[in-house]
N, C-alpha and C positions, 0 to 999 in steps of 0.2 A: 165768153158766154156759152151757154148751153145748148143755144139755138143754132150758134155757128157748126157745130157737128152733124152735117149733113149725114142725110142716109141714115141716121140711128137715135134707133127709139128714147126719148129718156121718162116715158110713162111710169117706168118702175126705177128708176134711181133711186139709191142713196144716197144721203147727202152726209160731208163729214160732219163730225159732233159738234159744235163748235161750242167755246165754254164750258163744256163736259168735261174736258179732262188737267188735273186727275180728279176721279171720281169722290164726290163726296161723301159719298154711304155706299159699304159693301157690308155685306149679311154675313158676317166672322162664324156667326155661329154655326150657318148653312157651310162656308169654309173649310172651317176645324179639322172634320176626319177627312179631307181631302189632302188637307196641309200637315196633314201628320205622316199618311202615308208617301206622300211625295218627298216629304222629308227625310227619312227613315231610310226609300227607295233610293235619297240621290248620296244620303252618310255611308250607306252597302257600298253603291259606285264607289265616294271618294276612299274609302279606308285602302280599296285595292291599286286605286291612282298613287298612293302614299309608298305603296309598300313595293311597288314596281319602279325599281330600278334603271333611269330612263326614259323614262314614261315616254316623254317626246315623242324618242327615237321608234319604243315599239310602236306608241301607238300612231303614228305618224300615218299609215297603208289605212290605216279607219277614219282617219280628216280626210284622206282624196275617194275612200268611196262616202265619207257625206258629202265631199261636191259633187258626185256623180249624181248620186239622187236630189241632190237641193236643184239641183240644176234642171232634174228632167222634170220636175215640180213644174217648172216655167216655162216645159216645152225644147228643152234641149239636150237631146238623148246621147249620148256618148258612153263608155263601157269603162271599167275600171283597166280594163287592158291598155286600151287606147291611150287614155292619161297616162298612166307607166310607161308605156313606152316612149309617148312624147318626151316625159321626164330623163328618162336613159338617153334621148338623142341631146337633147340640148337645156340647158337650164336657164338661159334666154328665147321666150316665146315670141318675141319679134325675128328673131333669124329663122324660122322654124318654117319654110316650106311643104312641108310634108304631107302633113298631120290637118286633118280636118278644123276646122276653126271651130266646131262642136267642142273637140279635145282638149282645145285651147284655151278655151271656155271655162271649160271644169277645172282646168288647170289651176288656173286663175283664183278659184276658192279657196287654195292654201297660200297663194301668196299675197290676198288681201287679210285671211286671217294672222298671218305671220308677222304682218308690218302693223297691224292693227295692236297684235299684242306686243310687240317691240315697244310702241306708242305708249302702252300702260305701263312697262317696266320700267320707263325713262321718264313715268310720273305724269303723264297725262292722264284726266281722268275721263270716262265716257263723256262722248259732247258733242257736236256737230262736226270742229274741226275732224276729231276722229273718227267718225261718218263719212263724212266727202272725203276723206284719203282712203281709207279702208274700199270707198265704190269707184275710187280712181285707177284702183291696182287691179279691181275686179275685170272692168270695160275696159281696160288696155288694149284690145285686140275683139276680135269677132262681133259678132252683132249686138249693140249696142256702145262701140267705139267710137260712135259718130254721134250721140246722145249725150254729148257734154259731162264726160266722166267726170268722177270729184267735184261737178257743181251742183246747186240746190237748182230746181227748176225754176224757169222764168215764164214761166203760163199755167194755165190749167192744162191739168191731165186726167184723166179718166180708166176705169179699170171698165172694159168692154167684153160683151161675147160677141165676136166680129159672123161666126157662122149665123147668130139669130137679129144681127145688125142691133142688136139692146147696148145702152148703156148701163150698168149694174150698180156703178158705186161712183161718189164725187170727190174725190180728197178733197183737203183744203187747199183753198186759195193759193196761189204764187202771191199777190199783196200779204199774206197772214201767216205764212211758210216760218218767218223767221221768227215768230211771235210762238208760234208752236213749238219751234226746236229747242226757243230759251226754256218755254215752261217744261217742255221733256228733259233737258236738261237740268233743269232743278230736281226735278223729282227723280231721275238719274242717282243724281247723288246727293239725295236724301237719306240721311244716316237714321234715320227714326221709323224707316217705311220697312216694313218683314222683307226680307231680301226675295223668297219667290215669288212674292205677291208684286213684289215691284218690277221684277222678271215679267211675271204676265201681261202688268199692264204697261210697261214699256213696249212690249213687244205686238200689242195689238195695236195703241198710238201713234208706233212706228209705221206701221203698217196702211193705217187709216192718214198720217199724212203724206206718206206715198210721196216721198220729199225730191226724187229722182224720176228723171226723164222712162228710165229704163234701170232694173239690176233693182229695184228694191224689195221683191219676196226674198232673193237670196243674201241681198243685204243684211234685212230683218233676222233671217232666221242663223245668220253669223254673229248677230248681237246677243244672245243667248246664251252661247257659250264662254263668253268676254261678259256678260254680268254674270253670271253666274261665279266665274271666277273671280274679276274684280270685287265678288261681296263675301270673296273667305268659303264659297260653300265647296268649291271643289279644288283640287290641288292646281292644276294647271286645267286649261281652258279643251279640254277633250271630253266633249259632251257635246254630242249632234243630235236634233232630232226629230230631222227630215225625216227617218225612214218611217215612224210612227206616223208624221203627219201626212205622209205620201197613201198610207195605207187607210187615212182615215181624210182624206183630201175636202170631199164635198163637205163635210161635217166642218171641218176645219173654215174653210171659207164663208160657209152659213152662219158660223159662229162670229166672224172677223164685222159680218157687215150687219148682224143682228144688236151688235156694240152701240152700231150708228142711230142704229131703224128703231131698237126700243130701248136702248138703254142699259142692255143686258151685261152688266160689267161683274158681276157677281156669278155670271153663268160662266160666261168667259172666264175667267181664274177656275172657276171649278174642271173648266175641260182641259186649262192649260195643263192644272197639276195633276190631272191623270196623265196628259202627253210624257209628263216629265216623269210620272212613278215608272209607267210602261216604257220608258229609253233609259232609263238610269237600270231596271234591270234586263233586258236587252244589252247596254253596254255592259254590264257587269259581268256577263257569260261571255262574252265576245274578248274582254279585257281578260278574261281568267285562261280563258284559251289561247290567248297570247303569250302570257307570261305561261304558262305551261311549254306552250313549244317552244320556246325561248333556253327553257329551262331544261327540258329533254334534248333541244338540239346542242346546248352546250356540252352535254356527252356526246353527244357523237359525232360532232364536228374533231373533238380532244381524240375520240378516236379513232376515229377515218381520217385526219388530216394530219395528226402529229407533228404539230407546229407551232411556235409562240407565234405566229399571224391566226390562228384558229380564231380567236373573238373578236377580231377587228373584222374578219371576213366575214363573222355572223350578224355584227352592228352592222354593217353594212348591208348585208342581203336583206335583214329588218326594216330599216332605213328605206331600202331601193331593191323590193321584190320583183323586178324589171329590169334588168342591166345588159350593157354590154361588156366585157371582158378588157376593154380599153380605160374603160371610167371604174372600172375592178380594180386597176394597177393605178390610176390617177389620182383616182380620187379615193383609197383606199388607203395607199399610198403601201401596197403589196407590193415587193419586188415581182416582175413579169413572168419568172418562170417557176415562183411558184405560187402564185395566180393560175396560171395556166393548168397546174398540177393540182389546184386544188379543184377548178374548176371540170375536167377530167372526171376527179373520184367524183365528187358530187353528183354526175351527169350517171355514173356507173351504178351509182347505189339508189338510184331513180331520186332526188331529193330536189335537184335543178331539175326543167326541161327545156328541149332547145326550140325557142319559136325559131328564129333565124340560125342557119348554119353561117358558120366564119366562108368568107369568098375575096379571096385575091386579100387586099389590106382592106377589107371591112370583116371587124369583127362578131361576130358568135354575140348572137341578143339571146338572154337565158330568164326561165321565170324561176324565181322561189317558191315551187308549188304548193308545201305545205301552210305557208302564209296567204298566200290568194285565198285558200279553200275556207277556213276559216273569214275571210274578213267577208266573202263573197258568199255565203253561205245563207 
């Protein structure tokens, strides 16, 4: 009950919709040039996902800084450095003493998206089950590992401002939890529903029933890129779009809980599909300039390295703009000296730099600088 939360106000709650969704009437017409351009803006994105080579692989350094920002969304600041590196130490985050549990954190956001989409290629469709697995890989480790990862909640929860002691917003029920998910699941995958429209309003739903003890903004906003691809619109699931919503934050939140307060599901979709016109071409300069240096550095890795290892070492630095010289020849699968050689010129013609010097048998941690700078930019 509501009264059990001592200490905080609930004079201004909101309370979730209930029976509202999915919505019965939305104003297509007020829509329209919203969902044209947002359309247009995310077909730009996809033609250049199509036509890059790898896609994954390059774009793989622009999934871990959208965990870096989804994450600090939620209060959990950590640097696209710090995630890299933790990645070049170890690729099990439970062995990992080192590294700030923030790190860890973020980490975490490409290995729930990664097992999330493994889940749709092996023929799951979006669903609950694929919810609580995707928030179990997230909460593995740091704060909120102790929040019953991969389960749906068994109380009420609350979205609070603890500095002004207010309660803000009421999800639904823990009794009605499961009652929501089915109906979000059906409309999940409803074949009949505009694929962005269904985007938006899955992802505000999502949101409103706040189905997780802890991890659900970052949950949500990893569902986005898994519908969006699950519904044919984009090539593979590389489409983030935290950093829009990080820049338009309060707007964002005002929007999630004015859904609740008056109804506003028509406003909603119309701010969605600007979020997505404004990240579709944001990633589209960001993607261009990937595959640009991608495409420049394959000349001149051909000639500054002079080697049939030359493109394995460049998927790689792609791949893993963070390395150590050890997981260079390991996991490269570079013979060691001339790894060592390659890593040298590279360092010589400023292209690598060196965070850590090599010391006794720990080796040489090196950044891919003209990848960082771009993704970081």
């Amino acid at each position: 009950m509501i009264e059990q939360i001592q200490g905080y106000s609930t004079e201004n709650a909101i309370k979730y919709h209930y029976g509202a969704f999915p919505p019965a009437n939305l104003d297509y017409q007020a829509l329209a040039p919203y969902l044209v351009r947002a359309s247009a803006a995310l077909a730009g994105y996809n033609v250049v996902l199509k036509h890059i080579p790898n896609s994954s692989l390059l774009l793989a350094p622009l999934r871990r800084q959208e965990a870096v920002i989804s994450s600090r969304i939620e209060g959990t600041i950590a640097t696209l450095e710090e995630v890299l590196k933790f990645e070049a130490e170890s690729e099990d985050g439970e062995k990992s003493q080192k590294y700030r549990t923030e790190a860890i954190e973020v980490f975490s956001y490409s290995r729930a998206l990664n097992h999330a989409q493994k889940l749709i290629e092996d023929g799951l469709p979006l669903c609950g089950r694929l919810i609580k697995e995707a928030h179990g890989k997230f909460l593995f480790f740091g704060r909120g590992a102790d929040k019953q990862p991969g389960q749906f909640k068994t109380e009420q929860n609350y979205i609070a401002d603890k500095a002004k002691k207010e309660i803000l917003f009421i999800p639904i029920s823990a009794e009605k939890l499961d009652e929501g998910i089915k109906t979000l699941e059906i409309f999940l995958n409803d074949e009949k529903a505009i694929p962005l429209i269904q985007t938006a309003l899955s992802h505000v739903e999502f949101e409103s029933l706040h189905p997780f003890k802890d991890g659900n903004g970052r949950v949500g906003r990893l569902l986005v890129p898994l519908c969006l691809w699950s519904k044919g619109l984009i090539q593979a699931p590389h489409f983030y779009v935290s950093s829009v919503l990080e820049a338009r934050r309060e707007e964002y939140i005002d929007r999630l809980r004015l859904v609740s307060a008056k109804q506003q599901w028509t406003e909603w979709c119309i701010f969605f599909l600007n979020i997505i016109e404004e990240q579709a071409k944001q990633n589209l300069q960001i993607a261009e300039s990937i595959f640009k240096l991608y495409d420049d550095m394959k000349h001149t890795f051909r000639k500054e390295l002079r080697s049939g290892w030359m493109l394995v070492a460049l998927d790689y630095m792609f791949a893993n703009p963070i390395f150590r010289n050890s997981n260079f020849t390991n996991k490269a699968g570079i013979p060691k000296q001339t790894a060592a050689r390659f890593t040298k010129v590279l360092l010589e013609r400023k292209i690598l730099t060196s965070i850590e010097a090599a010391s006794g048998r720990r080796p040489g941690l090196y950044a891919f600088e003209p990848l960082l700078k771009i993704i970081q930019s």
